[in-house]
Steps between C-alpha positions, in 0.01 A plus 500: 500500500497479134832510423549210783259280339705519165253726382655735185216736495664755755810545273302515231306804674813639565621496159188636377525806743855578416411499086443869483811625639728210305866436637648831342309714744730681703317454814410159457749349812330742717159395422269263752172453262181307589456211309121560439403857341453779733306834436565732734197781442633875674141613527311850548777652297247826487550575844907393445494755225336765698778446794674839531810354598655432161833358653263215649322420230843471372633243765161308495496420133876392527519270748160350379704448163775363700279205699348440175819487282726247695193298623376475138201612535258760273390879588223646483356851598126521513228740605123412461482850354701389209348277250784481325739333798214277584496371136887493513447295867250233361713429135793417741340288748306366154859439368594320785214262535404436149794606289297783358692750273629789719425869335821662314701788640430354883841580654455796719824591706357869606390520826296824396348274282289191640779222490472202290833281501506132410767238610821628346424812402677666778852495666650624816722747324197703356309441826808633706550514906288678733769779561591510139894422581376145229676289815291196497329502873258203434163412671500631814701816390225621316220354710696744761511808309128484420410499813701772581372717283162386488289502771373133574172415723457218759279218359244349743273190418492366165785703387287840491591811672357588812385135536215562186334218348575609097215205451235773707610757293227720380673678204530132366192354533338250279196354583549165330822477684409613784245254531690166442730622737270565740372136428890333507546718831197330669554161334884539707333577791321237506755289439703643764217471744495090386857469488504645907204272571672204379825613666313495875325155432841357384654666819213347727475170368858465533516616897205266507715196344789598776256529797423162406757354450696640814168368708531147322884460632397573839239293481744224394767612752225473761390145393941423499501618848201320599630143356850554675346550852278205507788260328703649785174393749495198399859400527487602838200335594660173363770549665331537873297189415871295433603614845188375692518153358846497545443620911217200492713198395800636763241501794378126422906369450540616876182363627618159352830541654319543824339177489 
């Protein structure tokens, strides 16, 4: 919408997301980055860690680095246990907000190691392919051969599995939070509730309006119907009365004839 306004802010965004990799990178046809900075934060990287399955752990961390490399975005691991990822997490985010100086020696390519890759700091040929032939497979090629090899689970409501709320979980509670969203979830309801409300009345004043209306051109046809039949009365009476006076003035032109 920008853009067709005449607006040059998107290719300025654009430009500005496309800085760190510079025209000589040798993946820079293939890449699709957001114009506006994205963080993409891999967390509980404890538990990842703790994953026997080290050829998963393995597939995970590279096609994270792949959706984050051609869609220009950062990488983050994190784990609540960790101060030091959480410190890493909030200088990034920092850095992307406020400008903030970013910590040195951040590039972290090893997945055995909690990730930390910036725009441009990665390419396809060190990520490599899922079967590790290096044929580029894009996308859905890797989206495919995670979920072959790792077991996914069916999301219910609100993107949780088994249909959990995340917002009722216990292992996350806050009571501050908790409480204004307690308060927003009632103040919703109740807007719901009006919103409904309003919705019926609407609905019923406007059957109202029709039954009205429909009753008003009957009314009107009725009144029509009633004005054509006594127009039509009244012709005919006229026209009785013509032929009596006309009978009248006939008998008295014989009657002088007689005499």
């Amino acid at each position: 919408k920008l853009t067709a306004h005449g607006s040059k802010e998107p290719a300025q965004l654009e430009k500005r997301a496309l800085k760190p990799y510079g025209a000589s990178h040798p993946d820079f046809e293939a890449l699709d980055v957001c114009p506006v900075p994205l963080v993409i934060v891999a967390t509980k990287y404890d538990a990842f860690q703790n994953n026997p399955d080290a050829e998963a752990r393995r597939l995970a961390a590279r096609t994270l680095r792949y959706f984050a490399h051609v869609n220009g975005a950062w990488l983050l691991s994190c784990s609540d246990k960790d101060e030091t990822t959480l410190a890493r997490m909030r200088g990034v985010l920092n850095h992307v907000a406020f400008k903030a100086p970013l910590p040195s020696k951040f590039v972290q390519l090893d997945h055995s190691k909690p990730l930390a890759i910036p725009p441009g700091a990665d390419s396809l040929s060190q990520i490599g392919s899922p079967d590790g032939s290096g044929r580029p497979v894009g996308l859905d090629g890797w989206r495919r051969a995670f979920a072959e090899r790792v077991p996914q689970k069916e999301l219910g409501a609100g993107g949780a599995p088994d249909g959990q709320d995340p917002a009722k979980d216990v292992n996350y509670a806050e009571a501050t939070v908790d409480s204004m969203r307690a308060q927003k979830d009632d103040q919703l309801d109740r807007y719901r509730r009006d919103a409904e409300r309003r919705a019926r009345e609407l609905q019923a004043r406007s059957a109202d309006s029709s039954l009205r209306k429909v009753a008003k051109n009957a009314a009107k046809a009725r009144a029509a119907a009633a004005a054509t039949t006594t127009s039509a009365s009244s012709a005919k009476g006229g026209r009785g009365r013509g032929g009596d006076e006309e009978e009248g003035d006939a008998e008295e032109e014989e009657e002088e004839d007689d005499d």
